[in-house]
Each structure stands twice: as C-alpha cells, then as structure tokens.
FIDOPA-807179 format. One record per residue (C-alpha): residue in three letters; x, z, y. Coordinates in steps of 0.02 Angstrom, whole numbers, plus 50000, padded with zeros to 5 digits. Layout:
FIDOPA-807179
AlaXZY ...
//
This chain:
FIDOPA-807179
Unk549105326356605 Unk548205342956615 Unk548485353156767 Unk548825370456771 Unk548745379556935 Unk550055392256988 Unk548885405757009 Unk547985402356816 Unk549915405556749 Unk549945420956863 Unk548445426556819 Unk548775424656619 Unk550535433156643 Unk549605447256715 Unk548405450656566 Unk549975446356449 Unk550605461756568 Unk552185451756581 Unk553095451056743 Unk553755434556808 Unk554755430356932 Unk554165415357070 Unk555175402656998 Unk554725406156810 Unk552965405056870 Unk553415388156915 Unk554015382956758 Unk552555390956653 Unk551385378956747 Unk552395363556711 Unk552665368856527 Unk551075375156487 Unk550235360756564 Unk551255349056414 Unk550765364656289 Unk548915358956352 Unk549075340856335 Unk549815342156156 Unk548325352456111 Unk547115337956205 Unk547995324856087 Unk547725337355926 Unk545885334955980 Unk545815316056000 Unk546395314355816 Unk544795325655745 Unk543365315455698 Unk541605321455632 Unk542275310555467 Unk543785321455448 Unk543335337955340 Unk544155352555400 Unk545685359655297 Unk546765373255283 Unk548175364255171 Unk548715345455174 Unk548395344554960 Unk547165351254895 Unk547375369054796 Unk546595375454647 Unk546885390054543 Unk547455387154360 Unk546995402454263 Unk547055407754065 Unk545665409153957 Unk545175427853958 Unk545295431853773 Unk545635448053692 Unk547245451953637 Unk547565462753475 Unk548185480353516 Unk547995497553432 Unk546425503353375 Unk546025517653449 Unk546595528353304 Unk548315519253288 Unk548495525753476 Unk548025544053451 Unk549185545953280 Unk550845549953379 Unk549985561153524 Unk550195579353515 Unk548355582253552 Unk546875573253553 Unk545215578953574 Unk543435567853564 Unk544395552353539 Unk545525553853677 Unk547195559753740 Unk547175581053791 Unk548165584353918 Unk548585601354007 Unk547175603854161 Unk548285604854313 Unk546835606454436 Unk545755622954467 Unk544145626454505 Unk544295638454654 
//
C-alpha cells in the first residue's frame, strides 16, 4: 500500500489553497494513499505490447463522396435579383471610406 505522509496531504491542500481541518487531513492521507494504489495497479496492467488508446473500439470516420451537386447556374441565380452587376449580386455599400 502506498504511503502518504500527513504533511504531503498538507502540503497539496495548501497549493489546492484549500483549508482543512486536522482530522480531514487525516483522512486525505488514508484515502489518497488507496487513490495511489489504484493508480499503481492501472500501471501493472500496461505492457510495452499494449498500444496506447484513447477509445476501447476502434473509430473511423465514414464520409460521402465529395461530388458536385446540380444547382443554378450562375445566370438562373441572378434572374430574380433586383441588381446585378459583373456577374454578381449589387448590393447598397453600407460602409464609408472616411
């Protein structure tokens, strides 16, 4: 079992800036000593053969074939504005130049 000293807890409660009493500091050891242990057995289990992984299955991506789709010809678009000038929508100017 991993052993975590009184003064380590106190010591991490201070740079957590949280303020424990003596008997909670008591506890923290115990519990964070079984918080250690769980994380020594973690490391047992990881071998050199084992690949790292961030999901259990594997994930891929499934995406669609990036074809064009019909759509208005550029004249078929401009037939129903109100203006168009040099092939493309006019549109009032709402920014100056000062």
């Amino acid at each position: 079992m991993s052993t975590i000293s009184r003064d380590q807890v106190a010591h991490l409660a201070m740079l957590a800036r949280i303020d424990l009493s003596e008997t909670e500091l008591d506890a923290m050891a115990g519990e964070l000593a079984v918080i250690l242990d769980a994380f020594a057995k973690v490391g047992e289990l990881a071998d050199v053969d084992v690949p790292g992984m961030s999901h259990p299955l594997p994930l891929t991506d499934v995406y669609r074939a990036d074809t064009p789709a019909p759509g208005l010809t550029q004249e078929a678009a401009l037939a129903a504005a109100p203006e168009a000038e040099d092939g493309r929508f006019a549109v009032p100017r709402i920014l100056t130049e000062d």
